[in-house]
NUTORBA-930800 format. One record per residue (C-alpha): residue in three letters; x, y, z. Coordinates in pm, 1 decimal. Example, Ala and Ser with C-alpha at 12.3 -4.5 7.8 and 13.67 -1.06 7.14 Angstrom:
BEGIN
<site r="ALA" x="1230.0" y="-450.0" z="780.0"/>
<site r="SER" x="1367.0" y="-106.0" z="714.0"/>
REM end
This chain:
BEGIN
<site r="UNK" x="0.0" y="0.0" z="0.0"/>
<site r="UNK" x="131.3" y="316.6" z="-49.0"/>
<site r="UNK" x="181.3" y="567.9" z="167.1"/>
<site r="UNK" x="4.9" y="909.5" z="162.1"/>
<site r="UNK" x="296.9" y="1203.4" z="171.6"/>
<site r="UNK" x="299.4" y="1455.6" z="448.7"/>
<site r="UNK" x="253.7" y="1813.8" z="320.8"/>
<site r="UNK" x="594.6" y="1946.1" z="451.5"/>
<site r="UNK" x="531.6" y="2284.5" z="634.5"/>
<site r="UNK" x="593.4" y="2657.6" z="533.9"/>
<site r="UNK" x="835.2" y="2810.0" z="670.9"/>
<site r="UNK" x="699.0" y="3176.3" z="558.7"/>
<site r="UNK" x="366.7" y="2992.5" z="801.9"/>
<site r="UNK" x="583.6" y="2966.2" z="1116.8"/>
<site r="UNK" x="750.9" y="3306.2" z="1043.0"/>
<site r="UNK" x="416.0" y="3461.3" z="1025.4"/>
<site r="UNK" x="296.1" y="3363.2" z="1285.7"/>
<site r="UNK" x="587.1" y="3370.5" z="1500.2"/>
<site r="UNK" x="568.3" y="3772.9" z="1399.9"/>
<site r="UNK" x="213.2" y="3815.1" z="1462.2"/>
<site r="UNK" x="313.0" y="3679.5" z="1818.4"/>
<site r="UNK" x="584.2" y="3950.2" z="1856.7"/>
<site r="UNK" x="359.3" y="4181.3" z="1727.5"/>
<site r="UNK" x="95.0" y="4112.3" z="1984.6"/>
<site r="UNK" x="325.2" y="4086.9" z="2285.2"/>
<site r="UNK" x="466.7" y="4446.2" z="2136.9"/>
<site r="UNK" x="129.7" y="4547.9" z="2133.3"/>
<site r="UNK" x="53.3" y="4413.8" z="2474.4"/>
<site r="UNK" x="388.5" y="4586.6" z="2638.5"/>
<site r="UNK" x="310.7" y="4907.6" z="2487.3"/>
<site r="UNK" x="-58.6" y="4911.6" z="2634.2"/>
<site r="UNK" x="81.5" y="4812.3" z="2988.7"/>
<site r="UNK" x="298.3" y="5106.7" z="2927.0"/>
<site r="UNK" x="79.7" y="5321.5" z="2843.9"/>
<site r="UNK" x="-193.6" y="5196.4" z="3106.1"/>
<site r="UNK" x="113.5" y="5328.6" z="3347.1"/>
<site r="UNK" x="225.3" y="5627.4" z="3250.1"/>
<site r="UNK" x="148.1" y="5885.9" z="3456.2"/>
<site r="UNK" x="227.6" y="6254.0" z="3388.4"/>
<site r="UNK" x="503.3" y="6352.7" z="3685.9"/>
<site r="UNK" x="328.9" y="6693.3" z="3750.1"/>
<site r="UNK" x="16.7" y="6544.7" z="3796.8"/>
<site r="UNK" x="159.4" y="6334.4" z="4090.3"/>
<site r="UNK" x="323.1" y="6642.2" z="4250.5"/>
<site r="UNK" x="-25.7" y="6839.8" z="4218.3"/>
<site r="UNK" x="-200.8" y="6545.8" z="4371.6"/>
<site r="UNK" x="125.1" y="6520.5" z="4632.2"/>
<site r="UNK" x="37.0" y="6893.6" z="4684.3"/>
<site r="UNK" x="-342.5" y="6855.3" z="4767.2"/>
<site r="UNK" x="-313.2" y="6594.1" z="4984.3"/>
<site r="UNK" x="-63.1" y="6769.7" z="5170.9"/>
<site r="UNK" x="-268.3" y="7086.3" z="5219.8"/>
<site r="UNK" x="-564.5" y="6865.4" z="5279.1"/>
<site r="UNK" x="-361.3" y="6674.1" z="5550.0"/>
<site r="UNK" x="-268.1" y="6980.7" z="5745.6"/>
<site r="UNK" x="-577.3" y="7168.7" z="5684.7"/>
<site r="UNK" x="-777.5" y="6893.6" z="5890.7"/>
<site r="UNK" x="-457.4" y="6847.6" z="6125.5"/>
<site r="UNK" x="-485.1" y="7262.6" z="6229.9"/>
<site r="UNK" x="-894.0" y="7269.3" z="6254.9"/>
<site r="UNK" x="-892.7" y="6964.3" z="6513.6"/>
<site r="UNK" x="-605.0" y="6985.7" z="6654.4"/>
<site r="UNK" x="-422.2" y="7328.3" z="6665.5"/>
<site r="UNK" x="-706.1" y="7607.7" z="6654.0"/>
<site r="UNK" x="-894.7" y="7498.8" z="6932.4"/>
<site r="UNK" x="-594.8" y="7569.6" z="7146.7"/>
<site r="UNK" x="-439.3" y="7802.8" z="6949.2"/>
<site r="UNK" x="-575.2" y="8071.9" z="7193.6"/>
<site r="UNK" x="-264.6" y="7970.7" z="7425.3"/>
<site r="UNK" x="-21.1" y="8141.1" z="7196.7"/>
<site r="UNK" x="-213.5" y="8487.7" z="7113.8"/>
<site r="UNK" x="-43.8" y="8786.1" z="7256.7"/>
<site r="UNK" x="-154.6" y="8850.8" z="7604.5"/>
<site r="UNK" x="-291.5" y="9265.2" z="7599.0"/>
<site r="UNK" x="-447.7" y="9205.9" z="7933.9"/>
<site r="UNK" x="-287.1" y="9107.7" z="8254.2"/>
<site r="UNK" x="-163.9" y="8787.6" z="8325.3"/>
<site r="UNK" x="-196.7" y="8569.2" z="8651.2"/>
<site r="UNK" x="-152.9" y="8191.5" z="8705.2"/>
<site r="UNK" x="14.4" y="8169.3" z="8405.7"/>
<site r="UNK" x="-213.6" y="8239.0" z="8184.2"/>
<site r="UNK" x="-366.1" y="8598.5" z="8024.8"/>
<site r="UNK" x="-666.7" y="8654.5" z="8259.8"/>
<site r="UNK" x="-1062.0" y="8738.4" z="8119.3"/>
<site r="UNK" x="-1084.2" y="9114.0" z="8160.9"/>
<site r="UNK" x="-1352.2" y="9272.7" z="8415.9"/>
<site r="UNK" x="-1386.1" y="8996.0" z="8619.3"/>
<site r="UNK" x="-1321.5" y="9051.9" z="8987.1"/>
<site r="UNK" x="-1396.7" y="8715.9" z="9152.0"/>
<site r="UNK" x="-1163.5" y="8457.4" z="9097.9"/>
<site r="UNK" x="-1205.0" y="8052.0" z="9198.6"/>
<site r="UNK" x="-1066.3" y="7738.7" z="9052.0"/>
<site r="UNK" x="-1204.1" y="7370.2" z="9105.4"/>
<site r="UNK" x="-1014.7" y="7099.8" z="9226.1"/>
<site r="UNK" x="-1046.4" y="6705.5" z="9235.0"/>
<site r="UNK" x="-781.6" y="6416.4" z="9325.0"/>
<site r="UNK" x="-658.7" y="6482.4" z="9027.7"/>
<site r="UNK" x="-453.7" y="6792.8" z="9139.6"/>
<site r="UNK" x="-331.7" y="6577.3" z="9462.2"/>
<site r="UNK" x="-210.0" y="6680.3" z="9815.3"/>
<site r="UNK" x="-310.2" y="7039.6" z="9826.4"/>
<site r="UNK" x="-70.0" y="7276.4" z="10057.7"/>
<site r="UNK" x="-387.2" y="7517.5" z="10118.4"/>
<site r="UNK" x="-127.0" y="7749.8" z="10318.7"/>
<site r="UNK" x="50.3" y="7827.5" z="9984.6"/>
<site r="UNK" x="-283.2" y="7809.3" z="9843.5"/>
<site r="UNK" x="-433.4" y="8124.3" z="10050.9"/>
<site r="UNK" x="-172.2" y="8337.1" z="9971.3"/>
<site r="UNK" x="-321.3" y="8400.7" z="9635.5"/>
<site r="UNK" x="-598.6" y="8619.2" z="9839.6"/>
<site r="UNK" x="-335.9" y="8874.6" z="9817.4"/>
<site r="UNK" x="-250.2" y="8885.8" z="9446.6"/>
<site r="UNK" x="-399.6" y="9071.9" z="9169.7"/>
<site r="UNK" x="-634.2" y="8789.7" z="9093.9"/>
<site r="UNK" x="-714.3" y="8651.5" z="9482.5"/>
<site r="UNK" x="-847.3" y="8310.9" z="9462.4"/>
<site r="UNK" x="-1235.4" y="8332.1" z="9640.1"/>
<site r="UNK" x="-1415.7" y="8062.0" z="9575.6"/>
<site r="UNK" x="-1316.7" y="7737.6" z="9526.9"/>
<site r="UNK" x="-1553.8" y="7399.1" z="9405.6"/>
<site r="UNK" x="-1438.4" y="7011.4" z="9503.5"/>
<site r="UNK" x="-1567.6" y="6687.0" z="9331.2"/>
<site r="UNK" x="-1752.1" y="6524.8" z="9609.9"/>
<site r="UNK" x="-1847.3" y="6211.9" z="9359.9"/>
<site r="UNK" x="-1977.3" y="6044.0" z="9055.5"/>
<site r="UNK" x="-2217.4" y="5802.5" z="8966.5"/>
<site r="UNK" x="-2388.4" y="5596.2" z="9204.8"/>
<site r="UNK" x="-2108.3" y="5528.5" z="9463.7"/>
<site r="UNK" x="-1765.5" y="5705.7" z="9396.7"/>
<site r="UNK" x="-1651.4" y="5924.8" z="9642.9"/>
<site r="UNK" x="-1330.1" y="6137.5" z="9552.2"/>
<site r="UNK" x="-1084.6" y="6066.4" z="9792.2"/>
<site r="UNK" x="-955.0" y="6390.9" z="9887.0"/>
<site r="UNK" x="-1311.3" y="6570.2" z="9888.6"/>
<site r="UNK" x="-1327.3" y="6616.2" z="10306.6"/>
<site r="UNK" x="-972.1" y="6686.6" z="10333.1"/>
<site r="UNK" x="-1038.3" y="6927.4" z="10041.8"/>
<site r="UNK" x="-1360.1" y="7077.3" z="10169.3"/>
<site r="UNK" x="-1283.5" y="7096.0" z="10571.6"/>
<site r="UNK" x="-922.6" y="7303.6" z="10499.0"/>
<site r="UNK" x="-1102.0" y="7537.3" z="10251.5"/>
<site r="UNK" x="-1315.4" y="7646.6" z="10532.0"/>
<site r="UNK" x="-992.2" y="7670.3" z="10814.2"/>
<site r="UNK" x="-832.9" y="7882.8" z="10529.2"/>
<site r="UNK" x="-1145.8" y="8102.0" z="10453.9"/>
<site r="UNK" x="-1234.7" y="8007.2" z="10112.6"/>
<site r="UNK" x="-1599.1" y="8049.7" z="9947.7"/>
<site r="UNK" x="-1632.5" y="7633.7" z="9882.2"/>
<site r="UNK" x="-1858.6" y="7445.3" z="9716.1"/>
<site r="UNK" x="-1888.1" y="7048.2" z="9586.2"/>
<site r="UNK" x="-2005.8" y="6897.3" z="9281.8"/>
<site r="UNK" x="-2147.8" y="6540.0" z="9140.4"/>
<site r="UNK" x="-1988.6" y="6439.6" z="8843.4"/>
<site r="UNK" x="-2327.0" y="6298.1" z="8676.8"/>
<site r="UNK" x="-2336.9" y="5963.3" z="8500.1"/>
<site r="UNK" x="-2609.6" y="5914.6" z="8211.7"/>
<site r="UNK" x="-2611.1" y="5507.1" z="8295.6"/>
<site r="UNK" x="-2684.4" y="5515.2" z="8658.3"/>
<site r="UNK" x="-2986.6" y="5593.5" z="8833.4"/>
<site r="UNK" x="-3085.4" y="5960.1" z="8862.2"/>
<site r="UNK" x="-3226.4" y="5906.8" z="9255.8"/>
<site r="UNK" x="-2953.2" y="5682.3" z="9347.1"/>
<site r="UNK" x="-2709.7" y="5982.9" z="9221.9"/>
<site r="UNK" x="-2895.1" y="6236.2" z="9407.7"/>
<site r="UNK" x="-2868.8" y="5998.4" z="9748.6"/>
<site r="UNK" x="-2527.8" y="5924.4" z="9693.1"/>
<site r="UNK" x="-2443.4" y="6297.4" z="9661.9"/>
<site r="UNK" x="-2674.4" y="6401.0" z="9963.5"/>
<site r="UNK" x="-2469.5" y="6176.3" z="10141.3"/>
<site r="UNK" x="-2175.6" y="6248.0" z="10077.9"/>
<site r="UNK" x="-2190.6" y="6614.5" z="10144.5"/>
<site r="UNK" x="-2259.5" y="6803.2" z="10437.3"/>
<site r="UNK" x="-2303.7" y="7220.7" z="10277.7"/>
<site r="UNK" x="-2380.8" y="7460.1" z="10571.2"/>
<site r="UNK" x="-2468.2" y="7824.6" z="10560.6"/>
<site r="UNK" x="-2229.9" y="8007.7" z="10320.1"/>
<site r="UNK" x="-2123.0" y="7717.0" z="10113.8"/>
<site r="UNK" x="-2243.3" y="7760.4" z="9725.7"/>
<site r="UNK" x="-2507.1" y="7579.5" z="9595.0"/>
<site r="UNK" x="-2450.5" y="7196.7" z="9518.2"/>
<site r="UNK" x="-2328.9" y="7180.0" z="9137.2"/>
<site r="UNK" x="-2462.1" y="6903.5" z="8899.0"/>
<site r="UNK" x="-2193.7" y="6848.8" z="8634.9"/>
<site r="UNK" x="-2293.3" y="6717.4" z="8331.7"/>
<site r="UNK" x="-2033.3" y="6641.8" z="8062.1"/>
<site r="UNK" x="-2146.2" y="6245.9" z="7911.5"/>
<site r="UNK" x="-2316.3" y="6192.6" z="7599.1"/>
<site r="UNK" x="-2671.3" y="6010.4" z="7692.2"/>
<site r="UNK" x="-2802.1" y="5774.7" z="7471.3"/>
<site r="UNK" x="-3119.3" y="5921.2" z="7442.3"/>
<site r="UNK" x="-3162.3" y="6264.5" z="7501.4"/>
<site r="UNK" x="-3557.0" y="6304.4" z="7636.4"/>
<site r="UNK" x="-3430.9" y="6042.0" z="7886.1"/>
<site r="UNK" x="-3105.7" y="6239.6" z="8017.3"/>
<site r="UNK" x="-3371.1" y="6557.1" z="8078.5"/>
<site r="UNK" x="-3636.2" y="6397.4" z="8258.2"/>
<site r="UNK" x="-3319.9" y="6161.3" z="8469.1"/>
<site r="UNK" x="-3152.7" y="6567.5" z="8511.3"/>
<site r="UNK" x="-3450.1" y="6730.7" z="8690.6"/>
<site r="UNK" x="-3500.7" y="6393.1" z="8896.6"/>
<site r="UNK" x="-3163.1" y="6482.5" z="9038.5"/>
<site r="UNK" x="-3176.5" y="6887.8" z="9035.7"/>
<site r="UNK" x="-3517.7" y="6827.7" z="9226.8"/>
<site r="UNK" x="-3430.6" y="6613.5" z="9489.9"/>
<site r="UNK" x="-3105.4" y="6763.7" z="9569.0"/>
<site r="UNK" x="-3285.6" y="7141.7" z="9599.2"/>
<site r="UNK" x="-3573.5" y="7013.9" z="9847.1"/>
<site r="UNK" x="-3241.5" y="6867.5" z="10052.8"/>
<site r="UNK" x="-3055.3" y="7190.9" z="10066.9"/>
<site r="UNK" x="-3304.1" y="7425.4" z="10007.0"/>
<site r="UNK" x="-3151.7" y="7611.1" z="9699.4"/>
<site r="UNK" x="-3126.9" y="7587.9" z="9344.4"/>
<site r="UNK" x="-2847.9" y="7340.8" z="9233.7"/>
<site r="UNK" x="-2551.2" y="7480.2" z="8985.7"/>
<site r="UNK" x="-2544.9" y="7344.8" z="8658.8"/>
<site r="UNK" x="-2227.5" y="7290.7" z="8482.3"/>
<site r="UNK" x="-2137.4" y="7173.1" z="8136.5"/>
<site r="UNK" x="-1986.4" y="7318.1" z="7813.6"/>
<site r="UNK" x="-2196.1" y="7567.4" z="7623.1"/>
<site r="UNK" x="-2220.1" y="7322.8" z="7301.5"/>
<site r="UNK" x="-2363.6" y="7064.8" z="7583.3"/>
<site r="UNK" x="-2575.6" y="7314.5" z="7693.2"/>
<site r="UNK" x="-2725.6" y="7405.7" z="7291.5"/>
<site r="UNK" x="-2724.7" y="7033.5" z="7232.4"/>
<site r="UNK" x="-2868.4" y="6851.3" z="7543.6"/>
<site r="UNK" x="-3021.8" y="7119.3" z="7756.3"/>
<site r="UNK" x="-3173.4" y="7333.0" z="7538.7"/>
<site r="UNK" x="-3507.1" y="7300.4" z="7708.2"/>
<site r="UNK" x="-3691.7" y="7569.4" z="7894.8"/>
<site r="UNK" x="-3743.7" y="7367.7" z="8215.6"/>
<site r="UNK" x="-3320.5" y="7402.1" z="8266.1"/>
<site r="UNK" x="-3325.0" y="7765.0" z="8230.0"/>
<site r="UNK" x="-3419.1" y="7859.0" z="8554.9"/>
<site r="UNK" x="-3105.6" y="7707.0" z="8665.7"/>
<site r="UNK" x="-2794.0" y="7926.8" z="8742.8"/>
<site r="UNK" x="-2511.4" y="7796.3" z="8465.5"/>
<site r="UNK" x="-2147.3" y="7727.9" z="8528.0"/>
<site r="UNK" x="-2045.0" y="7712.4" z="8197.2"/>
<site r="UNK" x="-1681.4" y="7565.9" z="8091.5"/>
<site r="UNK" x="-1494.4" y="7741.9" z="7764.2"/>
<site r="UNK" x="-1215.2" y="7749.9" z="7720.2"/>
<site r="UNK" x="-921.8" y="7953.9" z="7474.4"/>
<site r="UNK" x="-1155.4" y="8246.4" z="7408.7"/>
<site r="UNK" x="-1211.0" y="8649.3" z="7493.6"/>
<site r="UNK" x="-1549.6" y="8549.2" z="7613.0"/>
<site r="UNK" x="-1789.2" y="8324.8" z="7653.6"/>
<site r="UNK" x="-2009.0" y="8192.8" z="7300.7"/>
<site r="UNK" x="-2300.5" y="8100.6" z="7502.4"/>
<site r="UNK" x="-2540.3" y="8346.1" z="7492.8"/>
<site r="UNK" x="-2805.0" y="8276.0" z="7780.5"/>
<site r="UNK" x="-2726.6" y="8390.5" z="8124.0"/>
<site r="UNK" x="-2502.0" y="8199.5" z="8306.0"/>
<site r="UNK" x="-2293.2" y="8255.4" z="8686.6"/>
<site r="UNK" x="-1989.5" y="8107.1" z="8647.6"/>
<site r="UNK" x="-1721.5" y="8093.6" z="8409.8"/>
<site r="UNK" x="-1449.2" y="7787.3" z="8365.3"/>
<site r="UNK" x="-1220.8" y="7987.4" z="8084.5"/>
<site r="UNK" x="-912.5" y="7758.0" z="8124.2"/>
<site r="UNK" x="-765.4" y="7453.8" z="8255.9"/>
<site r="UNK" x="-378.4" y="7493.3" z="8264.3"/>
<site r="UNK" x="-308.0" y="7726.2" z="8558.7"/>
<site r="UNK" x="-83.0" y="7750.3" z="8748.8"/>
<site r="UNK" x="-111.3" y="7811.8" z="9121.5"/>
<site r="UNK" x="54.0" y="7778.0" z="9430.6"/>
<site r="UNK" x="66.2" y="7533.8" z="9650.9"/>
<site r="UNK" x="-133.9" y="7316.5" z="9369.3"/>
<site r="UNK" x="177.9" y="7093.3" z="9163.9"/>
<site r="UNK" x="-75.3" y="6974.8" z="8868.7"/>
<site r="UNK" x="-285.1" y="7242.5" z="8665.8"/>
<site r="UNK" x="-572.5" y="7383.8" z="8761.6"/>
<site r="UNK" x="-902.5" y="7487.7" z="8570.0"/>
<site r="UNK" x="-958.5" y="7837.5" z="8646.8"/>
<site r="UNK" x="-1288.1" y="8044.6" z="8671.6"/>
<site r="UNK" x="-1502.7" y="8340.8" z="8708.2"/>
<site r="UNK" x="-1786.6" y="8463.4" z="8840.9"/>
<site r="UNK" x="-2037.1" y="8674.4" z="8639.8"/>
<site r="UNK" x="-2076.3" y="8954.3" z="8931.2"/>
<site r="UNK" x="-1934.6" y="9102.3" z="9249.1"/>
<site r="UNK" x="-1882.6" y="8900.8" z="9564.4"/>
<site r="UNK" x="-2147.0" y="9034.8" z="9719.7"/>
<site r="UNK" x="-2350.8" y="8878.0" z="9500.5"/>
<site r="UNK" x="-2170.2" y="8566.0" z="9518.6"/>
<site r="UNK" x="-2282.8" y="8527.0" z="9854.4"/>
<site r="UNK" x="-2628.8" y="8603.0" z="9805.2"/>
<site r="UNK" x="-2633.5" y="8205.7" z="9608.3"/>
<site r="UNK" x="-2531.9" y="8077.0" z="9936.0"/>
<site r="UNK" x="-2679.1" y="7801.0" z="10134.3"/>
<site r="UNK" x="-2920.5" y="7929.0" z="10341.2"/>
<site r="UNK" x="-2959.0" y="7848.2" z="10738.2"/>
<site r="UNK" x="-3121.2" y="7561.1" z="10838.5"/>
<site r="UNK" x="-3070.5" y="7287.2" z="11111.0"/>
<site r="UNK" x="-3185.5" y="7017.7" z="10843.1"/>
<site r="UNK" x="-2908.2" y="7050.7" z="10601.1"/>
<site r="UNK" x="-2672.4" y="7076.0" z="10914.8"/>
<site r="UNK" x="-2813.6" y="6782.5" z="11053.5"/>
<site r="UNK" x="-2743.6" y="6599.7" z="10735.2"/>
<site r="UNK" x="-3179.2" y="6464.5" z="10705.9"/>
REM end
């Protein structure tokens, strides 16, 4: 039988296609190419915005809120800071968090520019902490003759009664000491019940002492949570700080403008405040008489 012959292969075939496969990987490389070029400018520009994005954000958050610190002081300056201009009664507020106070050192301030008058101690928080150092605290400010006055630091998750007990408590005000101070700095979960829990507390704690409890928080606390007319009866202690004045623009008694001073006697810093009239008036808020609140019932 005879066999068939094989049809011997081009060459000019295999050339073909052996160029049509360069010419596709040529074509290949010079899309990946030009998939990756990327015009250098363009990379600076973008280099650029980020950057100026970057430290745009980086000053808003984190530099101008305390950029007041480094403006030119055209007032007078005290406790190492520039003081608020046509305030004459001065206090600060102090916790454990300042430590062992030497209140001798401390009551020399009286005789300075900017004497130290009043002065408000964390008494506790929640439902059943007790700062450590509030009796020490609050018995020597009265041996030194200091205006004093404790607050509650208030706690959203806790009960609103239990807070009020725990407070009453704790804290023994007689006649002359300032009103008891709610202070209210938490986010709540839901803001209807932080009100309703806030006037449990305020009400209880007045029919104790027999005077209207302090409230203190920040003014954008104050436009976001308590922005209620029930609360405005209420004399505010309201905490801002860095600025020629105070943003919030209802009445308010107290002022908390700072919380890096300097004093002495005190090693950590202090927040420093004011009060929104003469001392006079000051003591007109006071405690009133009566053998109830002494008695502690």
């Amino acid at each position: 039988m005879e066999k068939k012959k094989r049809k011997p292969s081009s060459g000019k075939s295999q050339s073909a296609k052996s160029a049509a496969g360069s010419k596709r990987v040529r074509k290949g490389k010079k899309k990946v190419a030009k998939e990756r070029s990327f015009p250098g400018w363009a990379y600076y520009v973008l280099m650029g915005l980020f950057a100026v994005a970057f430290l745009s954000a980086f000053f808003y958050f984190f530099i101008r809120p305390y950029s007041y610190r480094w403006k030119p002081c055209y007032g007078f300056k005290g406790y190492g800071i520039c003081m608020p201009s046509g305030f004459k009664v001065h206090g600060i507020d102090i916790s454990h968090h300042q430590g062992i106070v030497n209140w001798q050192m401390l009551s020399q301030t009286r005789q300075g520019q900017f004497p130290i008058r009043f002065i408000f101690m964390k008494a506790s928080e929640g439902g059943d902490y007790s700062d450590k150092v509030f009796q020490a605290n609050f018995d020597s400010a009265k041996v030194y003759g200091f205006v004093r006055g404790a607050y509650h630091f208030y706690n959203p998750k806790t009960d609103a009664s239990r807070q009020a007990d725990f407070f009453i408590r704790s804290v023994k005000l007689e006649e002359g000491d300032l009103p008891p101070v709610l202070d209210i700095e938490k986010r709540p979960d839901d803001e209807r019940v932080l009100r309703r829990d806030l006037k449990i507390w305020l009400d209880k704690v007045e029919k104790h002492y027999k005077v209207k409890p302090i409230l203190y928080t920040s003014y954008k606390y104050k436009t976001r949570y308590l922005n209620d007319s029930v609360f405005n009866s209420y004399p505010y202690w309201i905490a801002h700080y860095y600025v020629d004045s105070v943003e919030y623009q209802g009445s308010w008694k107290f002022w908390q403008h700072t919380d890096v001073g300097t004093l002495p006697g005190i090693k950590e810093k202090v927040d420093l405040n004011v009060f929104n009239g003469s001392l006079e008036e000051l003591m007109q808020m006071a405690v009133p008489k009566s053998e109830e609140i002494k008695t502690g019932i």
